[in-house]
PDB file of N, CA, C and O in Angstrom:
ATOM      1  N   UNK A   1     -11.761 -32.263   2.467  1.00  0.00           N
ATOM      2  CA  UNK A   1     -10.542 -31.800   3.106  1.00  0.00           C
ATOM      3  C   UNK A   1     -10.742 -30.382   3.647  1.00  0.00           C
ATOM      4  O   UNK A   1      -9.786 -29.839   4.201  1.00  0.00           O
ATOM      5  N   UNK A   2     -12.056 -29.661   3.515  1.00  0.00           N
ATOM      6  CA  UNK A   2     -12.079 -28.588   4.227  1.00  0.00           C
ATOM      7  C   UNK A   2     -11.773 -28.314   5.901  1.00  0.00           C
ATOM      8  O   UNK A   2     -12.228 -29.026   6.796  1.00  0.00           O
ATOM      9  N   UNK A   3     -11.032 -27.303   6.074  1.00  0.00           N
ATOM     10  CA  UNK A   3     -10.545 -26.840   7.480  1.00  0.00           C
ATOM     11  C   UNK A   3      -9.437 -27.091   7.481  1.00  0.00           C
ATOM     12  O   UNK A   3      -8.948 -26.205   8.181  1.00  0.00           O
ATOM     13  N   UNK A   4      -8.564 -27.803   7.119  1.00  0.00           N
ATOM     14  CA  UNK A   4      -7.145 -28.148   7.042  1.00  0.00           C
ATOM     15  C   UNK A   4      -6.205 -27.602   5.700  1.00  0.00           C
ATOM     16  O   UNK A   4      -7.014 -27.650   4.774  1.00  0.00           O
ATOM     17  N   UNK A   5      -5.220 -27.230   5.282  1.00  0.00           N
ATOM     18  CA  UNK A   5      -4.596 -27.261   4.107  1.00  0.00           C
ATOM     19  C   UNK A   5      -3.503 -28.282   4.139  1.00  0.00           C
ATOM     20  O   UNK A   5      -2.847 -28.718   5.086  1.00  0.00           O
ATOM     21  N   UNK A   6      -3.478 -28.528   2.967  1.00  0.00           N
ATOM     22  CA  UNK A   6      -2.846 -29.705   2.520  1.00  0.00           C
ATOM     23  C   UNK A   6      -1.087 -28.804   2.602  1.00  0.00           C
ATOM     24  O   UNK A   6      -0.991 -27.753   1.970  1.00  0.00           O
ATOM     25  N   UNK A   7      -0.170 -29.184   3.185  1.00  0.00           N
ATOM     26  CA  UNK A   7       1.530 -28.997   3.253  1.00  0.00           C
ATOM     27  C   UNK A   7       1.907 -29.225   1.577  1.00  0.00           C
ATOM     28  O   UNK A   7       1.333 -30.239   1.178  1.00  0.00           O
ATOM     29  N   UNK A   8       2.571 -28.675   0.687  1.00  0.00           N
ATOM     30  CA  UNK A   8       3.147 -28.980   0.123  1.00  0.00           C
ATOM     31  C   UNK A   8       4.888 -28.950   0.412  1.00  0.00           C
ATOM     32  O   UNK A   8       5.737 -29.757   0.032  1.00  0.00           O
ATOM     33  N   UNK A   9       5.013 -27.933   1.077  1.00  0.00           N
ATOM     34  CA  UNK A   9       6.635 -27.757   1.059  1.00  0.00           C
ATOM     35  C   UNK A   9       7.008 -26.418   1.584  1.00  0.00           C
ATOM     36  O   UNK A   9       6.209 -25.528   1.875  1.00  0.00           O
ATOM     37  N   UNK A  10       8.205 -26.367   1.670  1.00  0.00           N
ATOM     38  CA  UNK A  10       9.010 -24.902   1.921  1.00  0.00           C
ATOM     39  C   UNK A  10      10.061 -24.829   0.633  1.00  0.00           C
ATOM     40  O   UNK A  10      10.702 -25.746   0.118  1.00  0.00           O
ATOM     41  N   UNK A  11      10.015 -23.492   0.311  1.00  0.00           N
ATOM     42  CA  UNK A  11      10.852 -23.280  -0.396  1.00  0.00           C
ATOM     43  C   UNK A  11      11.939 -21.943   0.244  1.00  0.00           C
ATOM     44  O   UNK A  11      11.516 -20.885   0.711  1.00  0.00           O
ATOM     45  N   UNK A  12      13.349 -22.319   0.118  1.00  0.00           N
ATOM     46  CA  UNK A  12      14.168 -21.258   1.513  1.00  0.00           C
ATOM     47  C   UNK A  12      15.395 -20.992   0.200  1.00  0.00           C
ATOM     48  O   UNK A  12      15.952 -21.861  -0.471  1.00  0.00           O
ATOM     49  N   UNK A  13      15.583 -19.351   0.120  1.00  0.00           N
ATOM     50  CA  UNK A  13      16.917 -18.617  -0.038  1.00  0.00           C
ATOM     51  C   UNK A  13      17.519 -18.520   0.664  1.00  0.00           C
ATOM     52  O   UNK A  13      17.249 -19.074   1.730  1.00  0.00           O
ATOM     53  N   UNK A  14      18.852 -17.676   0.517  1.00  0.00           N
ATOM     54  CA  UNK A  14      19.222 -16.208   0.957  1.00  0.00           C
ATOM     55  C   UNK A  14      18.474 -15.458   1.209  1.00  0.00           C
ATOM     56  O   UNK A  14      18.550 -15.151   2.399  1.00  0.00           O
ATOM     57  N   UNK A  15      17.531 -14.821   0.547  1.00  0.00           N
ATOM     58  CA  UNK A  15      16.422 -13.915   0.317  1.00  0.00           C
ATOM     59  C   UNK A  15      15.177 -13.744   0.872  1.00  0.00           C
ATOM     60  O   UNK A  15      14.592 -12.742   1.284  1.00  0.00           O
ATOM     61  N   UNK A  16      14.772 -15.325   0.786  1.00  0.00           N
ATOM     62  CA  UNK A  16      13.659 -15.561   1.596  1.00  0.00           C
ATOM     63  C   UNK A  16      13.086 -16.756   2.127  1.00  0.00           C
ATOM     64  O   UNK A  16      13.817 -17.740   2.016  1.00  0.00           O
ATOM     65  N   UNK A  17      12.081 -16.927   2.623  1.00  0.00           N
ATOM     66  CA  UNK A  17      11.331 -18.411   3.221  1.00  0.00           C
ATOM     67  C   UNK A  17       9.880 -18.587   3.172  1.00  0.00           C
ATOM     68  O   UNK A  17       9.238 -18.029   4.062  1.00  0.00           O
ATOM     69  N   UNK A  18       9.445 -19.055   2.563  1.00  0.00           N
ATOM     70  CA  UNK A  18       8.016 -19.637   2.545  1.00  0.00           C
ATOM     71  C   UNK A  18       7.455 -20.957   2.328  1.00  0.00           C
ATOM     72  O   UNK A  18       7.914 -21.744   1.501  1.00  0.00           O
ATOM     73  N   UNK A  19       6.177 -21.261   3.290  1.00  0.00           N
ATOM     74  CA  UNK A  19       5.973 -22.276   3.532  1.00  0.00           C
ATOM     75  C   UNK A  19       4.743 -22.547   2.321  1.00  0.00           C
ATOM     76  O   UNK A  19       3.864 -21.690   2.405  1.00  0.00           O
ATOM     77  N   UNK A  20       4.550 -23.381   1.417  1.00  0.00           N
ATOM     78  CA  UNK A  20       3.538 -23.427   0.922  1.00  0.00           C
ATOM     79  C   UNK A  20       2.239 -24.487   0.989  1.00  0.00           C
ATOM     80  O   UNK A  20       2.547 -25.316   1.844  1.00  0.00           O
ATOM     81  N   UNK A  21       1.170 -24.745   0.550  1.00  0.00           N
ATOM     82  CA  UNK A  21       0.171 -25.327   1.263  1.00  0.00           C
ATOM     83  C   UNK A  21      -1.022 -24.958   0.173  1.00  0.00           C
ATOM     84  O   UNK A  21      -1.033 -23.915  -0.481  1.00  0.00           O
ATOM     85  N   UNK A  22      -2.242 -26.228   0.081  1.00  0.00           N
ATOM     86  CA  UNK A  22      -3.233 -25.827  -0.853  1.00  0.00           C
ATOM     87  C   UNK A  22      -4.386 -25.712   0.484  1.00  0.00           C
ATOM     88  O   UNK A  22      -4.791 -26.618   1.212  1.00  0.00           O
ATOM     89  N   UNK A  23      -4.627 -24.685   0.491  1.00  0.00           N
ATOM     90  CA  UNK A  23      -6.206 -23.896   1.235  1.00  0.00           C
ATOM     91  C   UNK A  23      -7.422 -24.844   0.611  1.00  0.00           C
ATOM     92  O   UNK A  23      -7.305 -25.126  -0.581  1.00  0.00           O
ATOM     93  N   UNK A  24      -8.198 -25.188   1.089  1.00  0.00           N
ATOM     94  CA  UNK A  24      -9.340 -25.275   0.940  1.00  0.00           C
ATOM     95  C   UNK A  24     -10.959 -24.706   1.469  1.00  0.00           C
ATOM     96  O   UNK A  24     -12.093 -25.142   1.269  1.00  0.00           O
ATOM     97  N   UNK A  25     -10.449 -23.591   2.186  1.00  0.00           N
ATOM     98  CA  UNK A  25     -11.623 -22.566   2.502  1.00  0.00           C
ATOM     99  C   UNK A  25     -12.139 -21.283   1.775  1.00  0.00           C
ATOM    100  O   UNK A  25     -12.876 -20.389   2.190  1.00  0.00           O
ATOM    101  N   UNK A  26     -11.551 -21.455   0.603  1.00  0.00           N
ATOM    102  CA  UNK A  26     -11.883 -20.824  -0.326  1.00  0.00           C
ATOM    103  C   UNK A  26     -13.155 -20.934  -1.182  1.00  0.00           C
ATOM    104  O   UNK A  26     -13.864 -21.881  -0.841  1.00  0.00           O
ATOM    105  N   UNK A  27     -13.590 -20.254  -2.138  1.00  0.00           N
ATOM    106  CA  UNK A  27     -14.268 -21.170  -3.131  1.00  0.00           C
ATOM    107  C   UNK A  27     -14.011 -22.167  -3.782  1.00  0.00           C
ATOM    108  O   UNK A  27     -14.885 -22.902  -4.242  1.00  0.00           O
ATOM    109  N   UNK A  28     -12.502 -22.390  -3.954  1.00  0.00           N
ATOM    110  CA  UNK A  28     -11.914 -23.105  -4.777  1.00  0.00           C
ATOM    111  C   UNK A  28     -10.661 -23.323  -4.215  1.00  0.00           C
ATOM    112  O   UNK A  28     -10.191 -22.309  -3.699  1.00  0.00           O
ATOM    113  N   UNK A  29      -9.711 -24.696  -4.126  1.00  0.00           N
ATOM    114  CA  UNK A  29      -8.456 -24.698  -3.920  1.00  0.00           C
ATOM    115  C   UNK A  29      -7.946 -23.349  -4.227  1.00  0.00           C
ATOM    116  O   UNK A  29      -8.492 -22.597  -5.034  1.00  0.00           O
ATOM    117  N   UNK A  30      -6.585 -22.988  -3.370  1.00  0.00           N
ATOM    118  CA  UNK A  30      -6.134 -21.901  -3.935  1.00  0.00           C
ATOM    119  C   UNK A  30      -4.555 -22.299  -3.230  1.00  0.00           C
ATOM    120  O   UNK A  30      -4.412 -23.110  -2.315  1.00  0.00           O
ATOM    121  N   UNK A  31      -3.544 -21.597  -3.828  1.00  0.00           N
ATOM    122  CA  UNK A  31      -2.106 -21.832  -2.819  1.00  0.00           C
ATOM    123  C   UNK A  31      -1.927 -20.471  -1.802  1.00  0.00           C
ATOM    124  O   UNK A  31      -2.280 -19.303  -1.964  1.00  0.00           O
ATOM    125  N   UNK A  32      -1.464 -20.915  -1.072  1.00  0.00           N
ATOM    126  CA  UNK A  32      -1.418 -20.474   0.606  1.00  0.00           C
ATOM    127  C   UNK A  32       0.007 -20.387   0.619  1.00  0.00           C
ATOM    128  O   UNK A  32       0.787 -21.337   0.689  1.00  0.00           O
ATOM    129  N   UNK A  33       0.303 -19.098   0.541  1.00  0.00           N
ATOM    130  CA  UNK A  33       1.673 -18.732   0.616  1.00  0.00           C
ATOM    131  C   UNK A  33       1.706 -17.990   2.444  1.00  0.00           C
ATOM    132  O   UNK A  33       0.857 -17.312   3.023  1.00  0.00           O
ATOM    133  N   UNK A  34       3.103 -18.509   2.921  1.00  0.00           N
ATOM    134  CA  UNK A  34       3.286 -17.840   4.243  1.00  0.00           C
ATOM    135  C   UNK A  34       4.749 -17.460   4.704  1.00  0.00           C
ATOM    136  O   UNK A  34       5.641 -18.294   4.859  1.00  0.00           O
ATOM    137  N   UNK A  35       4.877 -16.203   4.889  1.00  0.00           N
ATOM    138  CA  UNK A  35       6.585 -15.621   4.763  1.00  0.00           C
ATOM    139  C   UNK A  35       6.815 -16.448   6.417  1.00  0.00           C
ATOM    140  O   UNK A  35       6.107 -16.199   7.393  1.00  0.00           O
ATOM    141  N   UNK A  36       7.592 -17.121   6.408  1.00  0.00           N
ATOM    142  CA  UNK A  36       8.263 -17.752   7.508  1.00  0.00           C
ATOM    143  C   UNK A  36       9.119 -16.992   8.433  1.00  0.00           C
ATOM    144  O   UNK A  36       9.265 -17.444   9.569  1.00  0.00           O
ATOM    145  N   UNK A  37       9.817 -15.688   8.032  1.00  0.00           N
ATOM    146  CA  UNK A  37       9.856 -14.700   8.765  1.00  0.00           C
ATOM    147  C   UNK A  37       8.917 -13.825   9.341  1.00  0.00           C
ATOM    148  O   UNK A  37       9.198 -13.295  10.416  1.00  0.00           O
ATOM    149  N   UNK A  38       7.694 -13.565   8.709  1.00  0.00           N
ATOM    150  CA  UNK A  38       6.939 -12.174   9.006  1.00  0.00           C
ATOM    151  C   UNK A  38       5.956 -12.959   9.873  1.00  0.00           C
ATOM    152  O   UNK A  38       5.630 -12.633  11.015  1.00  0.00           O
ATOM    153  N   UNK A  39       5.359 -14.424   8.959  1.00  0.00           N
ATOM    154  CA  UNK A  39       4.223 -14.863   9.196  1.00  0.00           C
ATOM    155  C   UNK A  39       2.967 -14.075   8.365  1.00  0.00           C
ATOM    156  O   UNK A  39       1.836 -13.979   8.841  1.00  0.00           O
ATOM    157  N   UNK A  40       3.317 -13.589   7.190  1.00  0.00           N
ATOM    158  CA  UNK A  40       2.464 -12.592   6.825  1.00  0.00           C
ATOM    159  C   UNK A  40       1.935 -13.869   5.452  1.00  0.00           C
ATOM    160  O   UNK A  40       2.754 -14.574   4.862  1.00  0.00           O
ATOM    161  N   UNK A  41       0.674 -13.894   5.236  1.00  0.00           N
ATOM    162  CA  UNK A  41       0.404 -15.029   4.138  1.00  0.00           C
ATOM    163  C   UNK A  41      -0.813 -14.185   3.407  1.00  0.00           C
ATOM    164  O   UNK A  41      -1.620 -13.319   3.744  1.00  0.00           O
ATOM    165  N   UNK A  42      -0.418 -15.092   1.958  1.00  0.00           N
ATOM    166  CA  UNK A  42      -1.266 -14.665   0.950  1.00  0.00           C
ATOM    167  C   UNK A  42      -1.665 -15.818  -0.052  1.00  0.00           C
ATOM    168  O   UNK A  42      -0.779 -16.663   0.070  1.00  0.00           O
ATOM    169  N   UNK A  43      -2.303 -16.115  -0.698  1.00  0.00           N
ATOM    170  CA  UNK A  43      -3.050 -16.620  -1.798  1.00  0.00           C
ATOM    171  C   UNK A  43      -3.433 -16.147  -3.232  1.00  0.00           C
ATOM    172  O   UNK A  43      -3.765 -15.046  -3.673  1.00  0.00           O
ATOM    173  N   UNK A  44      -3.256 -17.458  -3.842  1.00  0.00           N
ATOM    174  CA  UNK A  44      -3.329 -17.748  -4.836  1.00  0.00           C
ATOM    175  C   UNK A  44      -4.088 -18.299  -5.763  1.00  0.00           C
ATOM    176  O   UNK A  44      -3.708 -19.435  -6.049  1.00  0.00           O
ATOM    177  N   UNK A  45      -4.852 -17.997  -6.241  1.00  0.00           N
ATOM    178  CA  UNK A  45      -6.169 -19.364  -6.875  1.00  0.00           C
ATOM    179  C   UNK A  45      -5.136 -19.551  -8.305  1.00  0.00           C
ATOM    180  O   UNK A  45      -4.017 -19.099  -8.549  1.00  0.00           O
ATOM    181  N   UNK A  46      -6.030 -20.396  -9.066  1.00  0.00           N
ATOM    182  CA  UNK A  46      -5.436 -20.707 -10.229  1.00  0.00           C
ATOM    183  C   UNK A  46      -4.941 -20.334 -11.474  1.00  0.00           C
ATOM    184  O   UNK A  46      -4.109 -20.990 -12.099  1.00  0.00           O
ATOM    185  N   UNK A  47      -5.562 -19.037 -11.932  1.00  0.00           N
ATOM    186  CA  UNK A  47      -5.668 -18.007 -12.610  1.00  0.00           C
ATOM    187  C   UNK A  47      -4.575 -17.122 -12.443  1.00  0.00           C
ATOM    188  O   UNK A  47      -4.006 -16.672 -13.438  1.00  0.00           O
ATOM    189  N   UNK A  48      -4.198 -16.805 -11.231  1.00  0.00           N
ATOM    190  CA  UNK A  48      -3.034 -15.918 -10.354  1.00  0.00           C
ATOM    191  C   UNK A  48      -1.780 -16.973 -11.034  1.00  0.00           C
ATOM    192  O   UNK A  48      -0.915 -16.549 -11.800  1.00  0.00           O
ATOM    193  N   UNK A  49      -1.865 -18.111 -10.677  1.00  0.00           N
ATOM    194  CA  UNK A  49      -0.666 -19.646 -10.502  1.00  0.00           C
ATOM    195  C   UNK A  49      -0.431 -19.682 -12.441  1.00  0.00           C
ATOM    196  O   UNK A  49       0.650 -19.895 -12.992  1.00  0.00           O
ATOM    197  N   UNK A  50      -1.499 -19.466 -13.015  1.00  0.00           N
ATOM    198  CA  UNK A  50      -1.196 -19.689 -14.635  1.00  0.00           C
ATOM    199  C   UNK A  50      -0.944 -18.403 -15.046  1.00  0.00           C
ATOM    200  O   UNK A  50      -0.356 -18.563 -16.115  1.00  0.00           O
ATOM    201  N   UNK A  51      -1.058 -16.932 -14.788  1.00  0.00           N
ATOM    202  CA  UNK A  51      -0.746 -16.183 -15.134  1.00  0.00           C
ATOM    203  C   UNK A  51       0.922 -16.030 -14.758  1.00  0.00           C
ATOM    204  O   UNK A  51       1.685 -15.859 -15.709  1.00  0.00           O
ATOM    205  N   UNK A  52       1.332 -16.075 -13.747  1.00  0.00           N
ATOM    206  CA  UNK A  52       2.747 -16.236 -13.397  1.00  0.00           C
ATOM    207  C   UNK A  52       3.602 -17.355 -14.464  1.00  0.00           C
ATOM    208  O   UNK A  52       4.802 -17.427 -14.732  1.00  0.00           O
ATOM    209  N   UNK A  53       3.005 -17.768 -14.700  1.00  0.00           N
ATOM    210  CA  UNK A  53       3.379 -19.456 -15.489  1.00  0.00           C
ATOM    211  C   UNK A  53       3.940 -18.779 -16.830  1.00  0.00           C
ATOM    212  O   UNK A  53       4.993 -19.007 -17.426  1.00  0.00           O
ATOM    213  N   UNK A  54       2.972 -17.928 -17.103  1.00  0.00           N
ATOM    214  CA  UNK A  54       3.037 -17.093 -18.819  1.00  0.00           C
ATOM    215  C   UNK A  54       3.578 -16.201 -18.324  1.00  0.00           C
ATOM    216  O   UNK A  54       3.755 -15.462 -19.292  1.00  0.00           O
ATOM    217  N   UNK A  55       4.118 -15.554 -17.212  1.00  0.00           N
ATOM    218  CA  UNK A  55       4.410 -14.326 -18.072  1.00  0.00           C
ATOM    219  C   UNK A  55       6.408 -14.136 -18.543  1.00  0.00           C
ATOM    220  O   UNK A  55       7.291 -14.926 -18.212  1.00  0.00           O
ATOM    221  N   UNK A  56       6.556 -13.000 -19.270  1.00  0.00           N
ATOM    222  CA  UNK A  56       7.965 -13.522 -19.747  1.00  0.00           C
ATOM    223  C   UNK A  56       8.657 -13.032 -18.497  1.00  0.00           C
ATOM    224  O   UNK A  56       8.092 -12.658 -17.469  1.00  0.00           O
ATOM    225  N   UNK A  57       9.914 -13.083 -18.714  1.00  0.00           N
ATOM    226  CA  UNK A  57      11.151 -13.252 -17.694  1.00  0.00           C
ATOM    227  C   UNK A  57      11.613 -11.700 -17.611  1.00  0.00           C
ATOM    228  O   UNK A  57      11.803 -11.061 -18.646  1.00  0.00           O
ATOM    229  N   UNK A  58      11.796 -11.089 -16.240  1.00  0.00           N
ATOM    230  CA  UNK A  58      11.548 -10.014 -15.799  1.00  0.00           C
ATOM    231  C   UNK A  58      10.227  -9.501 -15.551  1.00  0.00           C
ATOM    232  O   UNK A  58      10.139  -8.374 -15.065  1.00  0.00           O
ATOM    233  N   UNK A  59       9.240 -10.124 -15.798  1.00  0.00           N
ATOM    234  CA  UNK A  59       7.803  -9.453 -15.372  1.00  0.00           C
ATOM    235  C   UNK A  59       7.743  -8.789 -14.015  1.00  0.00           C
ATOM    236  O   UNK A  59       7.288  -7.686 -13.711  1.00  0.00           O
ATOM    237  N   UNK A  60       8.310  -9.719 -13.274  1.00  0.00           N
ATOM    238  CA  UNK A  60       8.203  -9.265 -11.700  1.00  0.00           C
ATOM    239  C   UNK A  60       9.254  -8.768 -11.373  1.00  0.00           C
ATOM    240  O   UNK A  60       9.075  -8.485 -10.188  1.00  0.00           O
ATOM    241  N   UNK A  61      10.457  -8.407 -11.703  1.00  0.00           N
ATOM    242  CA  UNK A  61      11.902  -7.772 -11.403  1.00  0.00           C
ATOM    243  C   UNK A  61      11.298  -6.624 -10.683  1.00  0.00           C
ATOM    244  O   UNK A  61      11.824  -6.514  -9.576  1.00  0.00           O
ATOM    245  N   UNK A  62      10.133  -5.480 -10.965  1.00  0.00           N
ATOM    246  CA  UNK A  62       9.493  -4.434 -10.190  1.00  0.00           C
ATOM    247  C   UNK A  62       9.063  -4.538  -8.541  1.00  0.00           C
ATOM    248  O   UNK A  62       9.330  -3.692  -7.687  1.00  0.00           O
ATOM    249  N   UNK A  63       8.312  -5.832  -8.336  1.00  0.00           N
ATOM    250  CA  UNK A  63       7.840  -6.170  -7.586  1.00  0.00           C
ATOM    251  C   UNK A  63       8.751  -6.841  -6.690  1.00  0.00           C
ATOM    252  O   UNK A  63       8.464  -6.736  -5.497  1.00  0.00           O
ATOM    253  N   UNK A  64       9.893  -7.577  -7.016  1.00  0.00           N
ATOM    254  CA  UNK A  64      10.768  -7.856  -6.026  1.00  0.00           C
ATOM    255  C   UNK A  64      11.406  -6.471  -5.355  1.00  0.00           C
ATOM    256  O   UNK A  64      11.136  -6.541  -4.157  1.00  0.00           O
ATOM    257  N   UNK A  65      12.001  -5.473  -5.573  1.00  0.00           N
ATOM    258  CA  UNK A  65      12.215  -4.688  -5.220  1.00  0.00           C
ATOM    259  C   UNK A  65      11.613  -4.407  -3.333  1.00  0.00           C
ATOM    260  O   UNK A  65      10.558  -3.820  -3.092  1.00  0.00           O
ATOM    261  N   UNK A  66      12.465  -4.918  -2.312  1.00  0.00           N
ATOM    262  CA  UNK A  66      11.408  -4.775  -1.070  1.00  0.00           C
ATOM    263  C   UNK A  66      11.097  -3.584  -0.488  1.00  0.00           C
ATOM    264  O   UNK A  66      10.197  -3.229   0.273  1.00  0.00           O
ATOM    265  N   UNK A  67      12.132  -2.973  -1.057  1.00  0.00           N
ATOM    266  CA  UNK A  67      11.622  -1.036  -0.825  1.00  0.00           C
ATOM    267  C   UNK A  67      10.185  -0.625  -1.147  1.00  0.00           C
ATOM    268  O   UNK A  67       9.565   0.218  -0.499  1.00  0.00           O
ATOM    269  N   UNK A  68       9.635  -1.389  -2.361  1.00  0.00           N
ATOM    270  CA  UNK A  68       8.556  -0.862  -2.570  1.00  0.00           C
ATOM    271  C   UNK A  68       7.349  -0.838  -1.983  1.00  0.00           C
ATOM    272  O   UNK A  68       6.505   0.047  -1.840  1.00  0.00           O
ATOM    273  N   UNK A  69       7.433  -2.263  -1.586  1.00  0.00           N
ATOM    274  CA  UNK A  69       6.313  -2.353  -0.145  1.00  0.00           C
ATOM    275  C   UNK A  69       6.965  -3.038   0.976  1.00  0.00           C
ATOM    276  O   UNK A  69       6.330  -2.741   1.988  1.00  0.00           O
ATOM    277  N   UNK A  70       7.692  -3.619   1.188  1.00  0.00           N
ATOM    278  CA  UNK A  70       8.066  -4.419   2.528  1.00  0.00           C
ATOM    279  C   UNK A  70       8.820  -3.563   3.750  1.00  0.00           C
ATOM    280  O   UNK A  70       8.966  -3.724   4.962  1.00  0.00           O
ATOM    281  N   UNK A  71       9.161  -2.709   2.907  1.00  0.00           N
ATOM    282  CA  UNK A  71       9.874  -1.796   4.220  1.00  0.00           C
ATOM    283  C   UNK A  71       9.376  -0.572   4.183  1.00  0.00           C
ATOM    284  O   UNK A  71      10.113   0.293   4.657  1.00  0.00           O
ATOM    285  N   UNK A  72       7.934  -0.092   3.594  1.00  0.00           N
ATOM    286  CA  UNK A  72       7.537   1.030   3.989  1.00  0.00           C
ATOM    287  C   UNK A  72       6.843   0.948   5.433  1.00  0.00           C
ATOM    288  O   UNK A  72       6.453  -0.163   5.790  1.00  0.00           O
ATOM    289  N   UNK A  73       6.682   1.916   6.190  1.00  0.00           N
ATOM    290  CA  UNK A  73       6.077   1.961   7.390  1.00  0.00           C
ATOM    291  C   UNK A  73       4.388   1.456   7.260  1.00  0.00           C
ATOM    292  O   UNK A  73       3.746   0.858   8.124  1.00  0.00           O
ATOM    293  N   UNK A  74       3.920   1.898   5.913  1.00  0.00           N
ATOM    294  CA  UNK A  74       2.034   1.303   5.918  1.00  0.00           C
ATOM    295  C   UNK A  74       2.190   0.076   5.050  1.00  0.00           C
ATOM    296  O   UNK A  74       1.157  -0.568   4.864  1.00  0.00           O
ATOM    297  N   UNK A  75       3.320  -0.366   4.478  1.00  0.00           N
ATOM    298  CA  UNK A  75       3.324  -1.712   4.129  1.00  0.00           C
ATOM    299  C   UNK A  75       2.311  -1.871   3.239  1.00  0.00           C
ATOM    300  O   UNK A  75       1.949  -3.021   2.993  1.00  0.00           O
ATOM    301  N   UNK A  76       1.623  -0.685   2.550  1.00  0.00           N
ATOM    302  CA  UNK A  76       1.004  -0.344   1.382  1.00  0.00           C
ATOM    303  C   UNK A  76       1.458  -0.069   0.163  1.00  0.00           C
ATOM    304  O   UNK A  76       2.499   0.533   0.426  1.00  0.00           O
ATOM    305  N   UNK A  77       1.357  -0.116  -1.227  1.00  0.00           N
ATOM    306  CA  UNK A  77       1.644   0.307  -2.504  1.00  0.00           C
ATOM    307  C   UNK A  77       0.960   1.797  -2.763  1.00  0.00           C
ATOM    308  O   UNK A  77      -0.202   2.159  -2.952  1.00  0.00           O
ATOM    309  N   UNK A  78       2.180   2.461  -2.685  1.00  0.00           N
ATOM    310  CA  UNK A  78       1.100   3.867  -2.938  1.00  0.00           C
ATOM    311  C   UNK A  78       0.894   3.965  -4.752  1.00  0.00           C
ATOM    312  O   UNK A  78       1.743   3.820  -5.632  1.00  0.00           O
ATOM    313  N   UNK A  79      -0.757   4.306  -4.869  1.00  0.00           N
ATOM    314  CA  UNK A  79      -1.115   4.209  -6.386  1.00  0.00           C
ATOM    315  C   UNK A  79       0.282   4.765  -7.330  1.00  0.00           C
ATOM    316  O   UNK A  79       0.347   4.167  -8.404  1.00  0.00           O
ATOM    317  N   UNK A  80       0.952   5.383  -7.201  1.00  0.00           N
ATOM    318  CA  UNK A  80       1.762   6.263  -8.337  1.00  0.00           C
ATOM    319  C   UNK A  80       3.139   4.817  -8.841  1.00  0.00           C
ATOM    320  O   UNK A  80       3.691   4.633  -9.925  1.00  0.00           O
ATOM    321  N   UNK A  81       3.275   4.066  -7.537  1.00  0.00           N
ATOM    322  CA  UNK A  81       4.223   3.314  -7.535  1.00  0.00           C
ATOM    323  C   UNK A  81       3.427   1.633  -8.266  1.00  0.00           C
ATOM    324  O   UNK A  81       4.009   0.619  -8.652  1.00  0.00           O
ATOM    325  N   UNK A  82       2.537   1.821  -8.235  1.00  0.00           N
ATOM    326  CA  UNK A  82       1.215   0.632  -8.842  1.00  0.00           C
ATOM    327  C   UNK A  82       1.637   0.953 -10.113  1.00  0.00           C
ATOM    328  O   UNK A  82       2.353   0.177 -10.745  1.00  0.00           O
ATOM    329  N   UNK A  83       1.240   2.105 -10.597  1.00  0.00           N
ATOM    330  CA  UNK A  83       0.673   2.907 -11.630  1.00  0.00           C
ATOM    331  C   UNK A  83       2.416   2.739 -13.002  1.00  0.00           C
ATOM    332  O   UNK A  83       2.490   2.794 -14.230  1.00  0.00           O
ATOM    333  N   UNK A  84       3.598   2.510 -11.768  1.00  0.00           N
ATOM    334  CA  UNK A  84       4.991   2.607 -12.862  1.00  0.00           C
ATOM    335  C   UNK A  84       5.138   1.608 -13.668  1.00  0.00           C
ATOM    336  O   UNK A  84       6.078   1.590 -14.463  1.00  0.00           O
TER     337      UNK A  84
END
């Protein structure tokens, strides 16, 4: 199945939209995340997919925050804001 990714679905808020999909140009399957607004996509291998799985509730409450990277002008994490 290399060159193609496999569709799994969209998942759509209020909040947000992404299309998801398993990559196979990787080393390894990985999930293929893609913001349906921005078009901006990222990945996932399996390790990433089971760590999310475990972790407890609020782990990511930091990271949603879109001030922190989505609406800065370099659309970068500056280290100090990594580092909180």
């Amino acid at each position: 199945m290399r060159g193609e990714a496999e569709p799994v679905g969209e998942v759509v808020s209020e909040f947000a939209a992404v299309s998801l999909s398993i990559d196979h140009e990787g080393n390894g399957p990985r999930l293929r995340v893609e913001d349906l607004r921005t078009g901006h996509v990222g990945f996932l291998d399996a390790l990433e997919l089971e760590t999310l799985a475990w972790l407890p509730d609020g782990a990511l409450h930091r990271f949603l925050d879109p001030s922190l990277h989505r609406w800065r002008d370099d659309g970068v994490l500056a280290r100090e804001e990594l580092d909180r």
